[in-house]
Backbone as CSV, one residue per row, in Angstrom:
resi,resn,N_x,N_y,N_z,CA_x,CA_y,CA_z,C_x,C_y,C_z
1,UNK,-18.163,61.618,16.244,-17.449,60.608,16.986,-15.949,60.943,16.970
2,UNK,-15.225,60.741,17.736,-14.035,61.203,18.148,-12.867,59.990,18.588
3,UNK,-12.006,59.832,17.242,-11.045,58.465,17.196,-10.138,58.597,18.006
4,UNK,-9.986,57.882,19.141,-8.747,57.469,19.767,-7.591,57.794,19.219
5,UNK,-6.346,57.948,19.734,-4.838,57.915,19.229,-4.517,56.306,19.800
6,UNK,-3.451,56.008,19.075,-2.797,54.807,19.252,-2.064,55.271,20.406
7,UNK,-1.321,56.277,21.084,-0.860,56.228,22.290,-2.239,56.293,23.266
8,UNK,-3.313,56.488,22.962,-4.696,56.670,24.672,-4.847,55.124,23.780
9,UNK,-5.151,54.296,23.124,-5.195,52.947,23.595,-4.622,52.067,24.292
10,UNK,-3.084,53.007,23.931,-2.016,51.872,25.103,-2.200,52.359,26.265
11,UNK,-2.428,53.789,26.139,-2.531,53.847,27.869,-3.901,53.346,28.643
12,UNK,-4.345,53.349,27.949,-5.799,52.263,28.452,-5.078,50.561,28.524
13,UNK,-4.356,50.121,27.481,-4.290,48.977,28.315,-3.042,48.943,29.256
14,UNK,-2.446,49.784,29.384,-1.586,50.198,30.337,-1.637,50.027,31.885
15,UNK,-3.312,51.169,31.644,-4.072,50.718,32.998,-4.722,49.734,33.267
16,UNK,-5.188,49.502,32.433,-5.658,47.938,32.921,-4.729,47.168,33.300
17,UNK,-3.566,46.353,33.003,-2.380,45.781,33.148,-1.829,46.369,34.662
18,UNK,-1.701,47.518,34.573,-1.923,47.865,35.984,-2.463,47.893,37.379
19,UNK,-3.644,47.212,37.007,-4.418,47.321,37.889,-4.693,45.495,38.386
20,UNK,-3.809,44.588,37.858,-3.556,43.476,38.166,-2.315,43.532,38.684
21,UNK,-0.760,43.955,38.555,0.492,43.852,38.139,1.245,45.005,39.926
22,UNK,1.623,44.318,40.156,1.783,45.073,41.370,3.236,44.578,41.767
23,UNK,4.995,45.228,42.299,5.981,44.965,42.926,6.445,44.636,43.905
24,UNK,7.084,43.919,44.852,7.450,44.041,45.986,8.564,43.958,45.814
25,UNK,9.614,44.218,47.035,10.983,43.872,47.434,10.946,42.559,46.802
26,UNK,10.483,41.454,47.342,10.731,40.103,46.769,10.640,39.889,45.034
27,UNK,9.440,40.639,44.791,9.167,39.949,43.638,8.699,41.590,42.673
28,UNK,9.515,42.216,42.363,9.565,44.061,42.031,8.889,43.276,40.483
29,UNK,8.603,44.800,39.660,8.107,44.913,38.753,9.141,45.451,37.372
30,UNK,8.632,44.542,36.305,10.350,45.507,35.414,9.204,46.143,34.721
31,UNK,9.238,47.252,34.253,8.561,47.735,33.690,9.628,48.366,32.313
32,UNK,8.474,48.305,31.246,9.441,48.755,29.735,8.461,49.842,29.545
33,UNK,9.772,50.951,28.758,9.134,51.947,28.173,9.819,51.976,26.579
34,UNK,9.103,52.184,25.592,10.047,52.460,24.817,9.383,53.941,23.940
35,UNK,10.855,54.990,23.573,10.592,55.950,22.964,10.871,55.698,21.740
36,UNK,10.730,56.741,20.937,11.413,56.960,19.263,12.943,56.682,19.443
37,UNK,13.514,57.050,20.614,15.252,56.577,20.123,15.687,55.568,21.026
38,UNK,15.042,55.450,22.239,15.817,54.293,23.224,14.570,53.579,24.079
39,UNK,14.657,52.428,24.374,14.416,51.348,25.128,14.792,51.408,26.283
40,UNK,13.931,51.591,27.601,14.231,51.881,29.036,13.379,50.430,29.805
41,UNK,14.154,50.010,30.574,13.736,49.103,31.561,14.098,49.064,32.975
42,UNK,13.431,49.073,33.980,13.398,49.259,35.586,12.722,48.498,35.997
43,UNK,13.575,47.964,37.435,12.718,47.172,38.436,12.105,48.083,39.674
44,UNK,10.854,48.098,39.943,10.476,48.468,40.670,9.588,48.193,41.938
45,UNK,9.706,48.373,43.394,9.241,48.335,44.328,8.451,49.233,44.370
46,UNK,7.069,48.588,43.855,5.318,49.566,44.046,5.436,49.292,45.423
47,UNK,5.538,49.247,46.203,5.107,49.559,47.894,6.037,50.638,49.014
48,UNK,7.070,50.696,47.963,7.867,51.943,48.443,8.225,52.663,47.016
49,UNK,7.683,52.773,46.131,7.789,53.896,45.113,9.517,53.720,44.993
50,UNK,10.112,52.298,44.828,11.891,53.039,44.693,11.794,51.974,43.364
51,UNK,13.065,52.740,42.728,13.152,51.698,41.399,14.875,51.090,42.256
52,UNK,14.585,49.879,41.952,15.928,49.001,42.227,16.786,48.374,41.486
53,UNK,16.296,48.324,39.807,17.676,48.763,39.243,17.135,49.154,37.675
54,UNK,18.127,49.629,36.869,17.430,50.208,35.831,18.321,49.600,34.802
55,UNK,18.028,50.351,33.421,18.894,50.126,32.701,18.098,50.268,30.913
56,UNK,18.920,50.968,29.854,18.146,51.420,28.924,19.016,51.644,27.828
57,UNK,19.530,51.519,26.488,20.248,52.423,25.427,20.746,53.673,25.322
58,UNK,20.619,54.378,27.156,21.129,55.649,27.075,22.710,55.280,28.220
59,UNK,22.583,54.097,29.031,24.013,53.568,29.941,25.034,53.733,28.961
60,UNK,25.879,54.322,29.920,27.443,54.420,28.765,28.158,53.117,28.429
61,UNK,27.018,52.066,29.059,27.977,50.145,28.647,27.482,49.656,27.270
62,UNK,26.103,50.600,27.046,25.467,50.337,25.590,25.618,51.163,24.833
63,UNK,25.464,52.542,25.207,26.115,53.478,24.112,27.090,53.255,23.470
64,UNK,28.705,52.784,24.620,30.199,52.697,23.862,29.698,51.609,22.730
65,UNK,28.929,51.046,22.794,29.127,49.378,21.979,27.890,49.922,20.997
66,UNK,27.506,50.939,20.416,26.913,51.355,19.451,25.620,50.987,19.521
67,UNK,24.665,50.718,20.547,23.731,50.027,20.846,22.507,51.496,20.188
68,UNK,21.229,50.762,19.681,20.355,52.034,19.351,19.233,51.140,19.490
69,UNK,18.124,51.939,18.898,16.359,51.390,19.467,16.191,50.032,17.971
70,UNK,16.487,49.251,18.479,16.547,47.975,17.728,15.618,46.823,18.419
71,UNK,15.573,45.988,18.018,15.643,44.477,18.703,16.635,44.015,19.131
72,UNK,17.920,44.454,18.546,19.221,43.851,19.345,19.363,44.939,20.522
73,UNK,18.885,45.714,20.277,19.549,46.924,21.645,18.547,46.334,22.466
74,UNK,16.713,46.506,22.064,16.127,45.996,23.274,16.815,44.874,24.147
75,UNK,17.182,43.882,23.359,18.293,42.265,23.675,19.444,43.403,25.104
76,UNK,20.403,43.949,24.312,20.884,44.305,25.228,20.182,44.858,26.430
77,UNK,19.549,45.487,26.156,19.155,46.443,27.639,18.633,45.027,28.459
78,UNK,17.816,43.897,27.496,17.030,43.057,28.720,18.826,42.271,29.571
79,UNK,19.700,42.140,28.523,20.284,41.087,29.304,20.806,42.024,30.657
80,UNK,21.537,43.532,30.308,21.649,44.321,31.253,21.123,44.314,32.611
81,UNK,19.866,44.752,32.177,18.966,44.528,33.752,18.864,43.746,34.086
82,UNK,18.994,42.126,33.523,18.961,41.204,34.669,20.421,41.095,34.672
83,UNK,21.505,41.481,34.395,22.622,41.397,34.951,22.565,42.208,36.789
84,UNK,22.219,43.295,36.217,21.831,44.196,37.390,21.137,43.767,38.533
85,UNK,19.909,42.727,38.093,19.021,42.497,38.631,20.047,41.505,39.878
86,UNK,20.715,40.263,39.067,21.167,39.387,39.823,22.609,40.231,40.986
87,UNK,22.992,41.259,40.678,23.931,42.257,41.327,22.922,42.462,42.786
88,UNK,21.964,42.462,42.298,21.309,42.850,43.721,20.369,42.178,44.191
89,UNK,20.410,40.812,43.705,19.916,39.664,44.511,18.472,39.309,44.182
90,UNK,18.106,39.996,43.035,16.565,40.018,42.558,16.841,38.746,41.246
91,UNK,15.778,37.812,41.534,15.962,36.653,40.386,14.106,36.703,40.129
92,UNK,13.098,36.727,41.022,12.184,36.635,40.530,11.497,38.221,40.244
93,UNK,10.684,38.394,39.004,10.018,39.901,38.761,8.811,39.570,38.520
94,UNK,8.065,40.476,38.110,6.781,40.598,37.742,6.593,41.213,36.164
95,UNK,6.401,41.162,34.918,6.434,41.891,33.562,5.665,42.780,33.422
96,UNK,6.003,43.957,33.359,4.779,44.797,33.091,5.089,45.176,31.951
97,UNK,4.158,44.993,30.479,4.734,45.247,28.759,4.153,46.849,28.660
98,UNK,3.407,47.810,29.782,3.175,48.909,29.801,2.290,49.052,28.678
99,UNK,1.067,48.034,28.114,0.162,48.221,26.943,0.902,47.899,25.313
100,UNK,2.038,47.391,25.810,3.054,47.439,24.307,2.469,45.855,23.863
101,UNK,2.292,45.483,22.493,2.363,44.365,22.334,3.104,43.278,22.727
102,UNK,3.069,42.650,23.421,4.508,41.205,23.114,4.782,40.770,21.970
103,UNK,5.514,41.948,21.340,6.185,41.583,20.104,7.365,42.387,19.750
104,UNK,8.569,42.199,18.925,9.545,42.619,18.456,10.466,43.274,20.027
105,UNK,10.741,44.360,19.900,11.316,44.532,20.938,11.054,44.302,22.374
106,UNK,9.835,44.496,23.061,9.015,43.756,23.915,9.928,42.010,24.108
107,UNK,9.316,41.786,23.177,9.793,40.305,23.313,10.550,39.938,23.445
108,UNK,11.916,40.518,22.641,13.322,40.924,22.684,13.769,40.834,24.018
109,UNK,13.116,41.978,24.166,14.105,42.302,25.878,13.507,41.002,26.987
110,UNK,12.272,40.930,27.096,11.654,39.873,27.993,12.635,38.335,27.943
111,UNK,12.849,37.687,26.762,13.410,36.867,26.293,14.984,37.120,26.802
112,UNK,15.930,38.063,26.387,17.002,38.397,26.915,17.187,38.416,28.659
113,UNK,15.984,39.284,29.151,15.916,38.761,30.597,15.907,37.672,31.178
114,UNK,14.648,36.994,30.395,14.613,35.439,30.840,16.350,34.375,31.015
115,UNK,16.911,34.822,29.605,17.903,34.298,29.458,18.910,34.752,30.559
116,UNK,18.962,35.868,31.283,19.976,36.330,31.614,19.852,36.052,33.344
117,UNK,18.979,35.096,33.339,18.592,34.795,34.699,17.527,35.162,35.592
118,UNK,16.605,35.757,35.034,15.591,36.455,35.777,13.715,35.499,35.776
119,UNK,13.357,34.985,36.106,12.132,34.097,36.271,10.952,35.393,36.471
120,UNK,10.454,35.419,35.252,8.854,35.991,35.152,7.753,35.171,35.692
């Protein structure tokens, strides 16, 4: 028998989550990634493949301010993108947690979005 990795479970629920979770212009998708050093978040338009705004612990507005793969950095990056978000007229999204738990940073950033004006 042959054990799964903890990354092919997330990407199994990845896809699944996917396969409900869909973007438009009106109502785009933020999708989170997170690596070993930084926290990435994008809105995206699934019907034209464009991301419409981004934002992650690698922007030089979080770097200068010492920002790293935390719960407070996730915090930053979420309030970021919906700063961004409201720059370009996007208030409602869609969450995609990309198979990640809703917990600690996940939550972080979702919560920071919420706060920062953005309606999931």
């Amino acid at each position: 028998m042959i054990r799964k990795t903890r990354k092919e479970h997330r990407l199994k629920r990845k896809a699944r989550i996917r396969r409900r979770v869909h973007g438009t212009v009106a109502r785009p998708r933020l999708s989170v990634y997170k690596s070993l050093r930084h926290v990435y978040a994008q809105l995206v338009d699934d019907a034209s493949g464009r991301t419409l705004a981004s934002a992650s612990t690698m922007c030089p507005e979080l770097r200068d301010q010492g920002v790293k793969n935390t719960v407070d950095g996730a915090r930053a990056v979420g309030t970021l993108v919906a700063q961004r978000a409201r720059e370009s007229g996007i208030r409602q999204v869609v969450f995609d947690r990309s198979g990640y738990p809703y917990h600690g940073k996940i939550r972080a950033l979702a919560e920071a979005a919420r706060e920062g004006g953005l309606e999931f």
